[in-house]
mmCIF file of the N, C-alpha and C atoms, coordinates in Angstrom:
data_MODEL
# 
_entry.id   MODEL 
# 
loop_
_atom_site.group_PDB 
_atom_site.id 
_atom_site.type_symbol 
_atom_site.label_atom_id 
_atom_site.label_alt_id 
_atom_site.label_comp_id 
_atom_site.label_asym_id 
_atom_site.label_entity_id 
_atom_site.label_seq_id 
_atom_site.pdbx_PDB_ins_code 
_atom_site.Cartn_x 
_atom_site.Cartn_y 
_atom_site.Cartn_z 
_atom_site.occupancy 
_atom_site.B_iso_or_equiv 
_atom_site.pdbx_formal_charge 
_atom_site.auth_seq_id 
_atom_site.auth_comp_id 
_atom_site.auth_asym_id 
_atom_site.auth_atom_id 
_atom_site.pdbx_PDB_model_num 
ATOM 1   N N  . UNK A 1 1  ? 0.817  -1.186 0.000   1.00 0.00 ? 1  UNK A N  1 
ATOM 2   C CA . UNK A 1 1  ? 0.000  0.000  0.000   1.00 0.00 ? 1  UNK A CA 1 
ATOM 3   C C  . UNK A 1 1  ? 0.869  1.261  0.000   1.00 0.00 ? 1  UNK A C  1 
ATOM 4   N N  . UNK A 1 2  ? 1.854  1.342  0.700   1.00 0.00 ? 2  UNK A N  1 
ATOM 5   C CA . UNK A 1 2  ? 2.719  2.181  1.122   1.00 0.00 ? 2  UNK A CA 1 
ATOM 6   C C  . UNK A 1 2  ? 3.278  2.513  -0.148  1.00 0.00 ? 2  UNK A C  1 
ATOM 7   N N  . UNK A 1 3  ? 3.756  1.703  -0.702  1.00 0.00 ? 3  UNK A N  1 
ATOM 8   C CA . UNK A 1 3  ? 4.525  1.189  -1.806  1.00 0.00 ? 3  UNK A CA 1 
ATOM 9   C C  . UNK A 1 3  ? 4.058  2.324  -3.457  1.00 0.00 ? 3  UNK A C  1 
ATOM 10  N N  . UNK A 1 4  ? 2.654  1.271  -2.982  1.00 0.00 ? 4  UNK A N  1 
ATOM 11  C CA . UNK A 1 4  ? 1.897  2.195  -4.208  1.00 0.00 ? 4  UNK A CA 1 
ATOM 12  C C  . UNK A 1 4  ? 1.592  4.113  -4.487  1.00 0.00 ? 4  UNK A C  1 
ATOM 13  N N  . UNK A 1 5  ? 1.536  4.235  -2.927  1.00 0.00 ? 5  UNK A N  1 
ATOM 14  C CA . UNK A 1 5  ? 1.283  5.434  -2.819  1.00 0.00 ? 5  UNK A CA 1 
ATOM 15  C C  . UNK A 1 5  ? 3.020  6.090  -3.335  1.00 0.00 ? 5  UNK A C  1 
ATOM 16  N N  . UNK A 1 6  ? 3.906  5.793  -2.981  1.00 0.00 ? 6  UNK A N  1 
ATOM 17  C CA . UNK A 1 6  ? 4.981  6.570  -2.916  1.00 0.00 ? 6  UNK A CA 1 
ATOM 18  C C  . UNK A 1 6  ? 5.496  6.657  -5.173  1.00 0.00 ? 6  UNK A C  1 
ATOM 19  N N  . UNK A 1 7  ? 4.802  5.759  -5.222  1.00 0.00 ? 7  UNK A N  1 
ATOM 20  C CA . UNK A 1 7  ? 5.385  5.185  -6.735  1.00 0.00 ? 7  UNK A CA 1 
ATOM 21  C C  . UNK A 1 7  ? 4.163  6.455  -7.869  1.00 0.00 ? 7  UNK A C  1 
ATOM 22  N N  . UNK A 1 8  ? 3.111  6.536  -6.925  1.00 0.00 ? 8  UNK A N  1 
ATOM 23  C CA . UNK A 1 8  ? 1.928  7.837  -7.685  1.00 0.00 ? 8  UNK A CA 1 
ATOM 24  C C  . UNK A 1 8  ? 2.767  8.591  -7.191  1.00 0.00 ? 8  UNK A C  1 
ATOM 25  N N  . UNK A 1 9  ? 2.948  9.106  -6.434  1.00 0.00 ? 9  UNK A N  1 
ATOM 26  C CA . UNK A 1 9  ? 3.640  10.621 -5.803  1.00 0.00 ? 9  UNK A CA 1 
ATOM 27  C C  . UNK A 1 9  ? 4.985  10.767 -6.544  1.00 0.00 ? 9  UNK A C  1 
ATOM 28  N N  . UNK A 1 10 ? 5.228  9.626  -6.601  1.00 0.00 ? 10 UNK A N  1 
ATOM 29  C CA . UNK A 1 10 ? 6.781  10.264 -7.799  1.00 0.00 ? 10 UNK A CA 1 
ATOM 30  C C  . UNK A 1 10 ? 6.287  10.353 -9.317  1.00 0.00 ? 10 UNK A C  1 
ATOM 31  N N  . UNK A 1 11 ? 5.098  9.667  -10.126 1.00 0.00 ? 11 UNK A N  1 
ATOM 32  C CA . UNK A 1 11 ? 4.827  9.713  -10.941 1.00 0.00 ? 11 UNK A CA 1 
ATOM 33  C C  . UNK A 1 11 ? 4.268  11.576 -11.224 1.00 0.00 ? 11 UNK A C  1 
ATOM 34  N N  . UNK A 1 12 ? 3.875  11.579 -10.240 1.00 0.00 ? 12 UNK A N  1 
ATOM 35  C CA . UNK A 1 12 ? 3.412  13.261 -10.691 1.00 0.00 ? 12 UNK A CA 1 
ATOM 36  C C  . UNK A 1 12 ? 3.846  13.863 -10.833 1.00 0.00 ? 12 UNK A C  1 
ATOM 37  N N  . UNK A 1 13 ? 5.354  13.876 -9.910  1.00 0.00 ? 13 UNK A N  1 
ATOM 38  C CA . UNK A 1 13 ? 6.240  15.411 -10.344 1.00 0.00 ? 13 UNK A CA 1 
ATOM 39  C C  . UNK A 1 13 ? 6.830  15.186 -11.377 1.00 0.00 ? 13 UNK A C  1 
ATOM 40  N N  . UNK A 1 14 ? 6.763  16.567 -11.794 1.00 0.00 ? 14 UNK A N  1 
ATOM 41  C CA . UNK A 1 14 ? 7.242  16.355 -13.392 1.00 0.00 ? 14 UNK A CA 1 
ATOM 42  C C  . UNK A 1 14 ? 9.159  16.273 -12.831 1.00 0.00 ? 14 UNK A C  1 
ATOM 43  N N  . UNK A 1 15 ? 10.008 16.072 -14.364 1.00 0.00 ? 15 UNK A N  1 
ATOM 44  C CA . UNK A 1 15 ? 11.175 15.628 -14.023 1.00 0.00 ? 15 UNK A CA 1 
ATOM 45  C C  . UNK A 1 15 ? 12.033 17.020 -13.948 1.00 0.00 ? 15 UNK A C  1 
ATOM 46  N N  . UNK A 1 16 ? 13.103 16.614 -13.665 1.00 0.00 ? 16 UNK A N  1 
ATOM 47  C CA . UNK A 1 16 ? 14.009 18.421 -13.421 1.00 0.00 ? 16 UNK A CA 1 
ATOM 48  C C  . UNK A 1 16 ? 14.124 19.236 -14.789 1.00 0.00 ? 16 UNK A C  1 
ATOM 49  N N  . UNK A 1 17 ? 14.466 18.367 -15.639 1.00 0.00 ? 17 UNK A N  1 
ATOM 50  C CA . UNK A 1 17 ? 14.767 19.133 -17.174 1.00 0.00 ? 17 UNK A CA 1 
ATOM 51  C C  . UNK A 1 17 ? 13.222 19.763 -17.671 1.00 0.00 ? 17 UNK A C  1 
ATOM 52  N N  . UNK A 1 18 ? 12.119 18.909 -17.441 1.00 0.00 ? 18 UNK A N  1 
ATOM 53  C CA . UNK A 1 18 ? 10.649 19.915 -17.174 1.00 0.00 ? 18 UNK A CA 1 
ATOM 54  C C  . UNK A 1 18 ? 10.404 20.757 -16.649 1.00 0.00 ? 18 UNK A C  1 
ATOM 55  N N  . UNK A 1 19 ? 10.744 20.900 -15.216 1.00 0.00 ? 19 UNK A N  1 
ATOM 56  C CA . UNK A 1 19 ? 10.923 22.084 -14.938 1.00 0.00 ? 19 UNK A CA 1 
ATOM 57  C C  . UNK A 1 19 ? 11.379 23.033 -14.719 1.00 0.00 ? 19 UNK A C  1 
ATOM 58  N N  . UNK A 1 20 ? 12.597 22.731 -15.491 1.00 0.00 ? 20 UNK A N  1 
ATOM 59  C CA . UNK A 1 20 ? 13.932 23.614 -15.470 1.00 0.00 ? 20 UNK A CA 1 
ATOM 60  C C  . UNK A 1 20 ? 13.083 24.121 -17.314 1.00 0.00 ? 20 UNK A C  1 
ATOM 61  N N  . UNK A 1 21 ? 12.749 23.652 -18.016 1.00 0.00 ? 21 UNK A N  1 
ATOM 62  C CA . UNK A 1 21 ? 12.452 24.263 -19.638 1.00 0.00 ? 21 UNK A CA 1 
ATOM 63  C C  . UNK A 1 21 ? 11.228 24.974 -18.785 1.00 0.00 ? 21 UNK A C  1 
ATOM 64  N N  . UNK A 1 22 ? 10.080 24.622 -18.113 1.00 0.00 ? 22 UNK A N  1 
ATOM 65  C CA . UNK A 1 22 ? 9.152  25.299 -18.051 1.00 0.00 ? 22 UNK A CA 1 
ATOM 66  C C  . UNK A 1 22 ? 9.107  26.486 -17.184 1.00 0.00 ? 22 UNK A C  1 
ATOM 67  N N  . UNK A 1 23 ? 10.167 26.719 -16.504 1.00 0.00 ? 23 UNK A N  1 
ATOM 68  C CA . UNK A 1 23 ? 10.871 27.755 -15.675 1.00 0.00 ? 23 UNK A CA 1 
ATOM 69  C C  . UNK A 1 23 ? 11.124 28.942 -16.685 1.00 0.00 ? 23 UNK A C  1 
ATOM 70  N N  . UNK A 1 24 ? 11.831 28.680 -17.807 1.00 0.00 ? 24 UNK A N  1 
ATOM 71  C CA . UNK A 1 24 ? 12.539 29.238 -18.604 1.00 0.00 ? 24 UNK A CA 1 
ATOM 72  C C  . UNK A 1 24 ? 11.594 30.066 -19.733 1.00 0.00 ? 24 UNK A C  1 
ATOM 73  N N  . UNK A 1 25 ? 10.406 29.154 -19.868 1.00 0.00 ? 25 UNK A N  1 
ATOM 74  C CA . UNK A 1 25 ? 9.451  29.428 -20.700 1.00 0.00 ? 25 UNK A CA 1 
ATOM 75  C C  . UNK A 1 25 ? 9.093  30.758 -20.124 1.00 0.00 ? 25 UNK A C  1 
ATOM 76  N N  . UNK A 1 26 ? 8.346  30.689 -18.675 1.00 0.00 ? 26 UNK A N  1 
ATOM 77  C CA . UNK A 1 26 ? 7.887  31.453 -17.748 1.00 0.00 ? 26 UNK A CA 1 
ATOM 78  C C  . UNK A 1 26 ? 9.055  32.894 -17.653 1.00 0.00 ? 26 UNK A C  1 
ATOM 79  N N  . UNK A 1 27 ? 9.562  32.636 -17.841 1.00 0.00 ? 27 UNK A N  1 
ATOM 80  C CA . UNK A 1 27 ? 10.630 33.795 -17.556 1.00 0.00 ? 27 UNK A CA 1 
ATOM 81  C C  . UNK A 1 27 ? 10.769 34.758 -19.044 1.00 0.00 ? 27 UNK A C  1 
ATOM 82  N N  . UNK A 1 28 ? 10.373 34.189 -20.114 1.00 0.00 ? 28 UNK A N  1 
ATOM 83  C CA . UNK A 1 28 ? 10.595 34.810 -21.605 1.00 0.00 ? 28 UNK A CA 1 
ATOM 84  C C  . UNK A 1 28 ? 8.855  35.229 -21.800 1.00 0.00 ? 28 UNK A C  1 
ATOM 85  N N  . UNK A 1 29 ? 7.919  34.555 -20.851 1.00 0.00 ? 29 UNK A N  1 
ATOM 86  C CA . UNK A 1 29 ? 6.492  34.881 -20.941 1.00 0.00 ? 29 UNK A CA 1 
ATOM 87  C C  . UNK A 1 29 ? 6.671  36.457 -20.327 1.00 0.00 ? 29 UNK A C  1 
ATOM 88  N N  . UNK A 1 30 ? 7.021  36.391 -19.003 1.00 0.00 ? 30 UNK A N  1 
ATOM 89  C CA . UNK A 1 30 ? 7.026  37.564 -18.085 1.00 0.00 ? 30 UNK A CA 1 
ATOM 90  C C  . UNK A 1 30 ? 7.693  38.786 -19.228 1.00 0.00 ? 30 UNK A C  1 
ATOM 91  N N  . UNK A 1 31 ? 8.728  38.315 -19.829 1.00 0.00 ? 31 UNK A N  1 
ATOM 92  C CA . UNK A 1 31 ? 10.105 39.501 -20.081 1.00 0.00 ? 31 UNK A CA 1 
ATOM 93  C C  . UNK A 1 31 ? 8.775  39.980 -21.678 1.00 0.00 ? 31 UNK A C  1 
ATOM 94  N N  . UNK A 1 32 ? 8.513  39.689 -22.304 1.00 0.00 ? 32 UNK A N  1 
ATOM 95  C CA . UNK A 1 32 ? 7.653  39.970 -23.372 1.00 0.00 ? 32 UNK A CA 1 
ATOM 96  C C  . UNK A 1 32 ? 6.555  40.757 -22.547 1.00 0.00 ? 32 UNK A C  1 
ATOM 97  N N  . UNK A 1 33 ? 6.094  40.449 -21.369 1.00 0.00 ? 33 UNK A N  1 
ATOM 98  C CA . UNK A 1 33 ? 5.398  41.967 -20.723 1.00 0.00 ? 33 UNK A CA 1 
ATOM 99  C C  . UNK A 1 33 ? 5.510  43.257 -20.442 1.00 0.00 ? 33 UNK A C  1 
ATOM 100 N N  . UNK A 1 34 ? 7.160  43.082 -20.389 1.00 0.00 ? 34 UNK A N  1 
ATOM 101 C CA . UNK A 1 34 ? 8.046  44.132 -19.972 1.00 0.00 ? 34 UNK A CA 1 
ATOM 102 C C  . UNK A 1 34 ? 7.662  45.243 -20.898 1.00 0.00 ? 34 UNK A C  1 
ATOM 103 N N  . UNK A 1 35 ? 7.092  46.415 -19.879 1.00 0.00 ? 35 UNK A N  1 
ATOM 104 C CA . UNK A 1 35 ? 7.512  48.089 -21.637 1.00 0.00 ? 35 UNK A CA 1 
ATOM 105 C C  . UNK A 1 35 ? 8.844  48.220 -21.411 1.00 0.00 ? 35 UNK A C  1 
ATOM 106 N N  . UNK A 1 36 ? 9.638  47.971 -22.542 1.00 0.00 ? 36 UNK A N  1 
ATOM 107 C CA . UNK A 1 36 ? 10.766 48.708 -22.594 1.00 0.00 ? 36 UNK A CA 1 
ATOM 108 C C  . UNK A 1 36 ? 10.861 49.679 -22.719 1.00 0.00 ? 36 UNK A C  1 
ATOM 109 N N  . UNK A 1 37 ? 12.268 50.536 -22.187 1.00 0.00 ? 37 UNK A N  1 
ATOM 110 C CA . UNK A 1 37 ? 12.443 52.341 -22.485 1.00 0.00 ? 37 UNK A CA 1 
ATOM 111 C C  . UNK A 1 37 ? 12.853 52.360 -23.973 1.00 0.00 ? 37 UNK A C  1 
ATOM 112 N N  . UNK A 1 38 ? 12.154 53.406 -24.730 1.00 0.00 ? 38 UNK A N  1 
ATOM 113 C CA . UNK A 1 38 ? 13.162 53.817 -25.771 1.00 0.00 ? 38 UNK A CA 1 
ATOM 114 C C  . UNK A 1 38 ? 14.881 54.014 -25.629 1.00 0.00 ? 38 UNK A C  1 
ATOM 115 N N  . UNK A 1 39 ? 15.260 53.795 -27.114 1.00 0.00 ? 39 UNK A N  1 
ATOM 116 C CA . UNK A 1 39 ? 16.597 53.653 -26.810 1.00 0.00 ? 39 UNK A CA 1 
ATOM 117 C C  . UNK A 1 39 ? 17.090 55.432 -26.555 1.00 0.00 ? 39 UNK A C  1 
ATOM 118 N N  . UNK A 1 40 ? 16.488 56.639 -26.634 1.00 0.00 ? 40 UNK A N  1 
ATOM 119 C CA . UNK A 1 40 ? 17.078 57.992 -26.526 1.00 0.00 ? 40 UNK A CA 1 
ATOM 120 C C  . UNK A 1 40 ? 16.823 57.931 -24.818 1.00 0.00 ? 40 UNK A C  1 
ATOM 121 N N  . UNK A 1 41 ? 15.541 57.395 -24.101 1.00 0.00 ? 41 UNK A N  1 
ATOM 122 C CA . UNK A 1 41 ? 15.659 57.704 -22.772 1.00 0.00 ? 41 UNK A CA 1 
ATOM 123 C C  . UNK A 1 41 ? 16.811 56.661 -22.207 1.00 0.00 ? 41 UNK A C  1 
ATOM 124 N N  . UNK A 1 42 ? 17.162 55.677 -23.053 1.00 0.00 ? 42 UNK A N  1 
ATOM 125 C CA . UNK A 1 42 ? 17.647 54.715 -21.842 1.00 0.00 ? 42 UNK A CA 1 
ATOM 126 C C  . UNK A 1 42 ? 19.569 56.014 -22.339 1.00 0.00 ? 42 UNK A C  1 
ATOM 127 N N  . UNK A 1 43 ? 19.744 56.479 -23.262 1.00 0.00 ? 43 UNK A N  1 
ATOM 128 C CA . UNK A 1 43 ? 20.827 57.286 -22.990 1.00 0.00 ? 43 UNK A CA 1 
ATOM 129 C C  . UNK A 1 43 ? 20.828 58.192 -22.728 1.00 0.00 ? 43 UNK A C  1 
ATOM 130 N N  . UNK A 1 44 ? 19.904 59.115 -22.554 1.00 0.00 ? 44 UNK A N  1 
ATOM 131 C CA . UNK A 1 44 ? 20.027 60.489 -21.213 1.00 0.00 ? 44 UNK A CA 1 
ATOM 132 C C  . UNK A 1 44 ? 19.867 59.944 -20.102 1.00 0.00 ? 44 UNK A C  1 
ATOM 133 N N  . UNK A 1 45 ? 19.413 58.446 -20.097 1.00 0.00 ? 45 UNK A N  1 
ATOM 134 C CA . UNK A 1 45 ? 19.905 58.158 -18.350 1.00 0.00 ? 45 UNK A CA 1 
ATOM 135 C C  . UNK A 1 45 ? 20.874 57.606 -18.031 1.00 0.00 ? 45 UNK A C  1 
ATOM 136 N N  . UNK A 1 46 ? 21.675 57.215 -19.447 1.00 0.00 ? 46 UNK A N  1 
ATOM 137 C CA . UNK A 1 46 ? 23.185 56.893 -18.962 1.00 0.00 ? 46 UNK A CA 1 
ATOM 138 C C  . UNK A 1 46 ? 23.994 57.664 -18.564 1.00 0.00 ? 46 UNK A C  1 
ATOM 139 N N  . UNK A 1 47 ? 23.796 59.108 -19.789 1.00 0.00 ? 47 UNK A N  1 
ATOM 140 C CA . UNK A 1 47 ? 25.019 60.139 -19.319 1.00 0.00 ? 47 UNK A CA 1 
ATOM 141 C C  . UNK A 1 47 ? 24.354 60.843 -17.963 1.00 0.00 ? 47 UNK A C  1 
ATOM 142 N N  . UNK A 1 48 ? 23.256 60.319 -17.507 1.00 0.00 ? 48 UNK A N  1 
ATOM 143 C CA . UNK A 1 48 ? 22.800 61.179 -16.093 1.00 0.00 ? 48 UNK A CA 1 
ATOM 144 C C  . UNK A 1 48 ? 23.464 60.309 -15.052 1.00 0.00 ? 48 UNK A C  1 
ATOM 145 N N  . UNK A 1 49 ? 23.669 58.971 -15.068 1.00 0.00 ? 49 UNK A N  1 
ATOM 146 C CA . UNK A 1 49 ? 23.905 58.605 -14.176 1.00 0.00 ? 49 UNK A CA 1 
ATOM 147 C C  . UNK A 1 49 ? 25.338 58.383 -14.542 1.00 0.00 ? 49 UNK A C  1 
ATOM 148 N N  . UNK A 1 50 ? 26.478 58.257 -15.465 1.00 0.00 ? 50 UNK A N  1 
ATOM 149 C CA . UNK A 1 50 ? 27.709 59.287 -15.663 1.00 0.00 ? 50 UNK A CA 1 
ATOM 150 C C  . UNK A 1 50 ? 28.187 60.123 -14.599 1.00 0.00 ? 50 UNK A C  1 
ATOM 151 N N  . UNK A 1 51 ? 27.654 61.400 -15.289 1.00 0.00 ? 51 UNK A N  1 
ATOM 152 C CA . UNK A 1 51 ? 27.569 62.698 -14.653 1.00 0.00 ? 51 UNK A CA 1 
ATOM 153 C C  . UNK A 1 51 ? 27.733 62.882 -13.290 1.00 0.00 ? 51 UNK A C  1 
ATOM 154 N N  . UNK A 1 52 ? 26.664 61.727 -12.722 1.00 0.00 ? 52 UNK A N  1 
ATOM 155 C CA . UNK A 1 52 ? 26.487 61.763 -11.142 1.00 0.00 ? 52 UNK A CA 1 
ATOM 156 C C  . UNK A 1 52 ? 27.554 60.960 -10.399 1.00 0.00 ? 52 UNK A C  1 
ATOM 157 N N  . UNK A 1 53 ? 27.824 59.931 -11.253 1.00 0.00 ? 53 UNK A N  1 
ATOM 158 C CA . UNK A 1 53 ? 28.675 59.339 -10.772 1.00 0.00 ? 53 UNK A CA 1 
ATOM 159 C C  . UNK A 1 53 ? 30.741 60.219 -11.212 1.00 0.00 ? 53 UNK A C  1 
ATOM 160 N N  . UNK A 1 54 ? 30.988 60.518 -11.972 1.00 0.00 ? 54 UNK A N  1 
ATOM 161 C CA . UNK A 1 54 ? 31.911 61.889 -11.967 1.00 0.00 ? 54 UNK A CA 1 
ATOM 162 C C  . UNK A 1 54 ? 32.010 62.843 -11.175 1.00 0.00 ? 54 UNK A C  1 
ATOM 163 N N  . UNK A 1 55 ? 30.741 63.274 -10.509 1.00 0.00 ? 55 UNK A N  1 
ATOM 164 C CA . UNK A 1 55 ? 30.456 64.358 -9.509  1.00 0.00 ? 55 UNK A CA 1 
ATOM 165 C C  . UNK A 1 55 ? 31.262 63.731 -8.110  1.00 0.00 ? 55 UNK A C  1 
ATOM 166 N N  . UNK A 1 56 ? 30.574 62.795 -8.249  1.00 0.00 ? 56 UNK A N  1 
ATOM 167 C CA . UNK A 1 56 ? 30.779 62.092 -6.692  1.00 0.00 ? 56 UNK A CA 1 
ATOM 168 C C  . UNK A 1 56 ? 32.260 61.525 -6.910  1.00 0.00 ? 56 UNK A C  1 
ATOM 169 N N  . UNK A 1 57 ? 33.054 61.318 -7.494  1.00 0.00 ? 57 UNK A N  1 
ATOM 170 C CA . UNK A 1 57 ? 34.636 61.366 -7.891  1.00 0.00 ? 57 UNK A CA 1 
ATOM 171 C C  . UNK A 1 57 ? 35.149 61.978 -7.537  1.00 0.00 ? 57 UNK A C  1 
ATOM 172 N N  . UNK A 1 58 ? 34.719 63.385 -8.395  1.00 0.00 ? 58 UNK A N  1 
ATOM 173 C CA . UNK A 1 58 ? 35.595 64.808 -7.725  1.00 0.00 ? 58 UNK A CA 1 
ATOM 174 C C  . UNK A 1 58 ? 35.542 65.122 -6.584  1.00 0.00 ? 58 UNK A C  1 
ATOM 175 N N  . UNK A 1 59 ? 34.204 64.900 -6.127  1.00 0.00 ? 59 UNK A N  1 
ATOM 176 C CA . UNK A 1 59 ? 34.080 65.373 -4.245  1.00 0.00 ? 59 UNK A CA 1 
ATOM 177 C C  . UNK A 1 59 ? 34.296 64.584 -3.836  1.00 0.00 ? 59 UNK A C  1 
ATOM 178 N N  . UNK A 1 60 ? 34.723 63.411 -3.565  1.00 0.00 ? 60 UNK A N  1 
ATOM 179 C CA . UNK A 1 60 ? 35.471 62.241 -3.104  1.00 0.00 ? 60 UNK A CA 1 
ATOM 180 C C  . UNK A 1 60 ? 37.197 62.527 -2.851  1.00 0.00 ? 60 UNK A C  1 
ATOM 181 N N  . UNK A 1 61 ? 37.472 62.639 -4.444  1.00 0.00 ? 61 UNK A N  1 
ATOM 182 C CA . UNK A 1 61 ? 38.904 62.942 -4.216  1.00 0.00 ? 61 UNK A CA 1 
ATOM 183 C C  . UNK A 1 61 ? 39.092 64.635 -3.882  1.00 0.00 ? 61 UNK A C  1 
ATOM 184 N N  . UNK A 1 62 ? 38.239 65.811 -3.929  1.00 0.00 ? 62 UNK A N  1 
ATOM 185 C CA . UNK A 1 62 ? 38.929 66.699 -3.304  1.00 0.00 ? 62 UNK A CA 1 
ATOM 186 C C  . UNK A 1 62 ? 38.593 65.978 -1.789  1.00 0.00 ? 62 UNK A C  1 
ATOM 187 N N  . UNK A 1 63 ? 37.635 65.533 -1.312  1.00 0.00 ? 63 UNK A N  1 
ATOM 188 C CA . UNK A 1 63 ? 36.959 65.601 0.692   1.00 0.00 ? 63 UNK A CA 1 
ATOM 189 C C  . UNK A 1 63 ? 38.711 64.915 0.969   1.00 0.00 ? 63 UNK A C  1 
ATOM 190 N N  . UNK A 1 64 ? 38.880 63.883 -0.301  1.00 0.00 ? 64 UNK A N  1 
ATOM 191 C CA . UNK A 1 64 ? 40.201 62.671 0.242   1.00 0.00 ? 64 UNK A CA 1 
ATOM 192 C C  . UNK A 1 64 ? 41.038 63.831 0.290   1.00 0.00 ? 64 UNK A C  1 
ATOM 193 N N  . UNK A 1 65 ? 41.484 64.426 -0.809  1.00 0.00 ? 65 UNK A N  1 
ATOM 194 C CA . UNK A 1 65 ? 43.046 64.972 -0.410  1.00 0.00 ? 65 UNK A CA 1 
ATOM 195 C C  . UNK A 1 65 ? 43.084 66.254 0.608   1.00 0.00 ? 65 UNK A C  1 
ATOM 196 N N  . UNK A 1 66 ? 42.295 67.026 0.901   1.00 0.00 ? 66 UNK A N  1 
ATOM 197 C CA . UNK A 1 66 ? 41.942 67.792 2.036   1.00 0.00 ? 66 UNK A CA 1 
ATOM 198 C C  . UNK A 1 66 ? 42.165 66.924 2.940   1.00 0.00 ? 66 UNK A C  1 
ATOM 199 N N  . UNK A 1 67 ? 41.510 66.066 3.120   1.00 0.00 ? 67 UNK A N  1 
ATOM 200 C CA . UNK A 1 67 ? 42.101 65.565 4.385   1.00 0.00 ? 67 UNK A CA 1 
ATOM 201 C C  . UNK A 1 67 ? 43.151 64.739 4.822   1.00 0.00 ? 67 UNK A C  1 
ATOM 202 N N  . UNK A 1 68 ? 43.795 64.880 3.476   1.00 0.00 ? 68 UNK A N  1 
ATOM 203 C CA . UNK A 1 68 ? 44.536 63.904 3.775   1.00 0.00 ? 68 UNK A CA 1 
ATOM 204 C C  . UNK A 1 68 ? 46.208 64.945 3.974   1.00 0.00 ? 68 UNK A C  1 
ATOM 205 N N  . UNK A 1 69 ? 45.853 66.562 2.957   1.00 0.00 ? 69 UNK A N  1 
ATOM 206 C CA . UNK A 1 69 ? 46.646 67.828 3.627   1.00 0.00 ? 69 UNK A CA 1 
ATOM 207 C C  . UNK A 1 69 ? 46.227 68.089 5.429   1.00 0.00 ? 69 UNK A C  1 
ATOM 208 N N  . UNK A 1 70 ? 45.838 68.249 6.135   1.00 0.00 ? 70 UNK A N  1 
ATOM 209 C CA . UNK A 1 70 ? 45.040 68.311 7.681   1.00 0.00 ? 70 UNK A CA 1 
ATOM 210 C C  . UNK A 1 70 ? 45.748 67.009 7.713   1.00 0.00 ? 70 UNK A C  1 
ATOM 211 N N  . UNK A 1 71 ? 45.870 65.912 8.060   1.00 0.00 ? 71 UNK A N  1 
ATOM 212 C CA . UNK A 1 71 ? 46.567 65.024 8.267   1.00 0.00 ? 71 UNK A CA 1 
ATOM 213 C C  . UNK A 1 71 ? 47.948 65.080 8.710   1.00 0.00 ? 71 UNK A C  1 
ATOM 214 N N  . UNK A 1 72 ? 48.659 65.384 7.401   1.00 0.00 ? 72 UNK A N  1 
ATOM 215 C CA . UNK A 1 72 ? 50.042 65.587 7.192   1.00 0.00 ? 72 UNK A CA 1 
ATOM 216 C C  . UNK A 1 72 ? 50.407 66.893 8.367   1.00 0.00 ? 72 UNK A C  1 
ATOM 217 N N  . UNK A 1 73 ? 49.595 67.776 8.093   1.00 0.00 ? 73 UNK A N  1 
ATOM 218 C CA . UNK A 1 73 ? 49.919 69.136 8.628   1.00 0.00 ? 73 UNK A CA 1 
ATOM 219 C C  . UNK A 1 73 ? 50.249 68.881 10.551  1.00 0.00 ? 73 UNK A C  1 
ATOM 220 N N  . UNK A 1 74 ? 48.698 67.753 10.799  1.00 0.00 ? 74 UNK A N  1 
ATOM 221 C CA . UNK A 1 74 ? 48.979 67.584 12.140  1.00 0.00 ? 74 UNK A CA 1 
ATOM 222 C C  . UNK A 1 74 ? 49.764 67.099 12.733  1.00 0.00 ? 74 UNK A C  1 
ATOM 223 N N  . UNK A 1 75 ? 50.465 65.892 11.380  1.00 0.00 ? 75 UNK A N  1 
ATOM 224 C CA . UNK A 1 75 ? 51.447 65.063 12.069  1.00 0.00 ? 75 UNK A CA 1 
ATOM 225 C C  . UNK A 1 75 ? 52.791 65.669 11.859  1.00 0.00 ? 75 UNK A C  1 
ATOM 226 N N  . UNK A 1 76 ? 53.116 66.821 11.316  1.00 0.00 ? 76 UNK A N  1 
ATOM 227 C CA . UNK A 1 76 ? 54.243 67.831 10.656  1.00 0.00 ? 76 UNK A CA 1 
ATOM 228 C C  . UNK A 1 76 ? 54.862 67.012 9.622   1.00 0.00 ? 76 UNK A C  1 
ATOM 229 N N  . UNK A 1 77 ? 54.235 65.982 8.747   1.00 0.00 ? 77 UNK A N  1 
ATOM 230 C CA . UNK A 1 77 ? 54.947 65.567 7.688   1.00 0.00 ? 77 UNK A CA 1 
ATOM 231 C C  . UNK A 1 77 ? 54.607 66.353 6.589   1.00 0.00 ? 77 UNK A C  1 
ATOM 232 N N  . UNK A 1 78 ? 54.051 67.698 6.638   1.00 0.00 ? 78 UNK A N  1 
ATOM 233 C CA . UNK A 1 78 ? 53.564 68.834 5.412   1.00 0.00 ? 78 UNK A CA 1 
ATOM 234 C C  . UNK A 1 78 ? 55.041 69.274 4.933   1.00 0.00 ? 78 UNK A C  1 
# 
């Protein structure tokens, strides 16, 4: 009895390569829902996020070398 039951319960699940393709299916179903950005917005948001990221460079390396002059100065290696 035991037997039988365990031999249905494996018969149902489907096998890994099934649900590894039907995973995959599901994932190219979803991505075809997707609105994509036009290609002019998706590049004013590259050079925006560029830009921002350059910004934060410069004030990085001036905050670094300021302090890193105050440093020197305190320890008299200026």
């Amino acid at each position: 009895m035991a037997k039988q039951a365990t031999e249905q319960k494996a018969k149902k699940k489907p096998g890994f390569f099934s649900r590894l393709g039907r995973w995959f299916k599901s994932i190219f179903i979803e991505l075809k829902k997707v609105t994509w950005p036009k290609m002019n917005t998706v590049v004013k948001q590259l050079f925006v996020v560029l830009g921002v990221t350059v910004a934060f460079l410069v004030l990085l390396i001036g905050i670094d070398s300021l302090l890193g002059l105050v440093f020197n100065w305190f320890t008299g290696q200026l």
